[in-house]
N, C-alpha and C positions, 0 to 999 in steps of 0.2 A: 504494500500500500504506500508506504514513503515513498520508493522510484516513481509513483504517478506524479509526483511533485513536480520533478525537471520540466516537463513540458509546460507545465504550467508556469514555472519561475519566469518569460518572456511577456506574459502576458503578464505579472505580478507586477515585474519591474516598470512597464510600463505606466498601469493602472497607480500607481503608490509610489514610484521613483521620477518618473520621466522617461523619456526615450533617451536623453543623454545618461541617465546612467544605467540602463538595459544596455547602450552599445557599448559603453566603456567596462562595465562589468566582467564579459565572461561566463566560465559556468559556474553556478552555485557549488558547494561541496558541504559533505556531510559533516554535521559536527555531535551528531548521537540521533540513536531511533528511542524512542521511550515508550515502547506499548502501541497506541493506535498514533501518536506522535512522532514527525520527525524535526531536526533543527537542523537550519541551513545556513552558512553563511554565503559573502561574496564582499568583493571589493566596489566601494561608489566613490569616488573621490579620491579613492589614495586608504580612506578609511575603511575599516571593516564593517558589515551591516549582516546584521543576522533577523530569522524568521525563523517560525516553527509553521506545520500545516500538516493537515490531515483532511482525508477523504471520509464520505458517511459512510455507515455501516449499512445504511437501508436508505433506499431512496425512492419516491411515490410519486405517481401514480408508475407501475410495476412497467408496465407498457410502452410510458416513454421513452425515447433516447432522452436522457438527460446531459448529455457531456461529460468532459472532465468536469465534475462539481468540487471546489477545496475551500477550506474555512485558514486563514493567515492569521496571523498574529506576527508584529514586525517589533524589534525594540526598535523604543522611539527614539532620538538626536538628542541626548543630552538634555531634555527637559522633559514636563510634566504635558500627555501622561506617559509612562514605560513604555506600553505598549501601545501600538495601534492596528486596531481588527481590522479585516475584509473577508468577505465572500465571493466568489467567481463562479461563475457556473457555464456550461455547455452553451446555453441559449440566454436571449436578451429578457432583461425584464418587461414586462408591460412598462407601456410610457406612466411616467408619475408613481409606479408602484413603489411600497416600502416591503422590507424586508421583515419578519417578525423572529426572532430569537428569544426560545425557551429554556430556562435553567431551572427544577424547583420550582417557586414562586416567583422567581424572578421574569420580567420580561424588560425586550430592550428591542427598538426599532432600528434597520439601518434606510437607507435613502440609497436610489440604487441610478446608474447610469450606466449601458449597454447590458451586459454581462458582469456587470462587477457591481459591490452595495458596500459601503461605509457607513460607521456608528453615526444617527444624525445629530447626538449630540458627545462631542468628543470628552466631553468633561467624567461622560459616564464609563472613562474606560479602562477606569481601576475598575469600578463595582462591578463592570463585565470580567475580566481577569480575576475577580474575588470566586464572584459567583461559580467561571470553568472550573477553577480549581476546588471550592467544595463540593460541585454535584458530580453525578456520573456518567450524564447523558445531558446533551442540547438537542432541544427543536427546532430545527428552522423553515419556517414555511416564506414558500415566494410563489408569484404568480408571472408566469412566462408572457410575450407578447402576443403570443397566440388565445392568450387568456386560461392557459392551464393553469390551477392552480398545483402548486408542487410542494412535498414536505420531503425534510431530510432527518435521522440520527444520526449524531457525532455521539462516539465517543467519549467521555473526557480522561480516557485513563491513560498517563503520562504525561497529561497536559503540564504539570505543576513540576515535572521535572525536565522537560523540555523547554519552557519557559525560564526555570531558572539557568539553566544552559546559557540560554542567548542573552538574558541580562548579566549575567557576569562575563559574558565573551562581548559583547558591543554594546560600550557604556557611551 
């Protein structure tokens, strides 16, 4: 499940880096698998930049192609917050649609643009990073532009040590 990541890491870099640092980059390289988690790093700037990401374990409705679907977590640049989430998936989202992630009682929306969704409010992205690591499964539901509505489970087992991974490797 980790090796699904590399193909996806061009589409990451672009979505969350820029296209200068997808071409300047390279390839990502592993830096540990932790369970259903892997952590990535790669050079942006001269500096190093690390992610973790994992694929669902189930993805709905059964029938569809769904794509590469992956859930990111990147450490952040030296400030507040650590980390910053995205989701990517095979197909685009409906225009205007949000994203819904399930932890526990926890919920948390992202705001989505083609194929890729961001936390829409970034401030909440310790308590999303709180929440991965006490629960043991996330929800994610999204609705495709074709008006599928789509749900996924993650994992979150290794999240908490794959994450600590890439914050003490790219501070």
């Amino acid at each position: 499940m980790v090796r699904r990541t590399i193909p996806a890491l061009c589409v990451l870099m672009f979505a969350m880096n820029g296209a200068s640092a997808a071409a300047s980059s390279g390839m990502a390289s592993s830096i540990g698998s932790f369970k259903q988690w892997g952590a990535w790093t790669y050079e942006d700037g001269g500096r190093p930049r690390c992610f973790v990401s994992s694929a669902p374990g189930s993805a709905e409705p059964s029938q569809l192609d769904h794509g590469e679907v992956m859930f990111f977590l990147k450490a952040g640049r030296d400030s507040e917050p650590r980390t910053e989430s995205s989701f990517q998936t095979g197909y685009p989202f409906a225009e205007g649609s949000n994203v819904e992630i399930t932890i526990d009682d926890e919920k948390f929306v992202m705001i989505t643009s083609g194929r890729n969704a961001w936390l829409r409010r970034v401030e909440r992205e310790p308590e999303l990073l709180a929440a991965m690591k006490a629960g043991s499964t996330m929800a994610v539901e999204a609705t495709s532009a074709r008006g599928n509505g789509t749900s996924y489970v993650f994992s979150l087992d290794g999240v908490t040590a794959a994450t600590a991974r890439i914050l003490s490797r790219c501070r």
